[in-house]
C-alpha positions in Angstrom: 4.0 12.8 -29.5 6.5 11.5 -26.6 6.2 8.7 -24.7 8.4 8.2 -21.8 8.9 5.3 -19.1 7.8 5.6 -15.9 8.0 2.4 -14.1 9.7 -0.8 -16.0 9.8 -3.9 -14.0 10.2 -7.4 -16.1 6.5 -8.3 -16.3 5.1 -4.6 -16.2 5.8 -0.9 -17.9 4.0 2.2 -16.7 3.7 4.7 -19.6 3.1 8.8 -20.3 2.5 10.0 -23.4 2.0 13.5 -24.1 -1.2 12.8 -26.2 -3.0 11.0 -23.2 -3.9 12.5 -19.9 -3.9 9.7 -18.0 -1.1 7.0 -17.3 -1.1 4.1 -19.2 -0.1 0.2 -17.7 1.0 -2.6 -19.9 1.8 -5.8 -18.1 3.5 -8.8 -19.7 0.5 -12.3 -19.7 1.4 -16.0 -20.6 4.4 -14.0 -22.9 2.6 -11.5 -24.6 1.8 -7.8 -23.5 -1.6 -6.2 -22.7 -2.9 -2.9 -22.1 -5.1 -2.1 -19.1 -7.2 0.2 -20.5 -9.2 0.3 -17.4 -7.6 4.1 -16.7 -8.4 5.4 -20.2 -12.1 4.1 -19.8 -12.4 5.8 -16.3 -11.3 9.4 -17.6 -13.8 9.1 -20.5 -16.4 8.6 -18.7 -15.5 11.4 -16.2 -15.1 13.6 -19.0 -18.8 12.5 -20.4 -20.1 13.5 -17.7 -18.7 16.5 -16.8 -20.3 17.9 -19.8 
């Protein structure tokens, strides 16, 4: 699996991996860093009901 950089800003790094479809967001709160899964969530559901 690769992951490559996208966007990197101080508080904030835009990810692609090559084992998710969609692009994944991390931002930097109070020091530590958190996903925003909020685009993974959206594509599953999408993908539910497409079937």
């Amino acid at each position: 699996m690769k992951i490559t950089r996208l966007l990197e800003e101080p508080e904030r790094v835009v990810l692609q991996s090559s084992a998710a479809p969609v692009q994944i967001e991390v931002r930097r709160v109070n020091g530590e860093w958190k996903l925003d899964a909020s685009p993974i969530i959206e594509f599953r559901k999408k993908a539910a009901s497409a079937r």
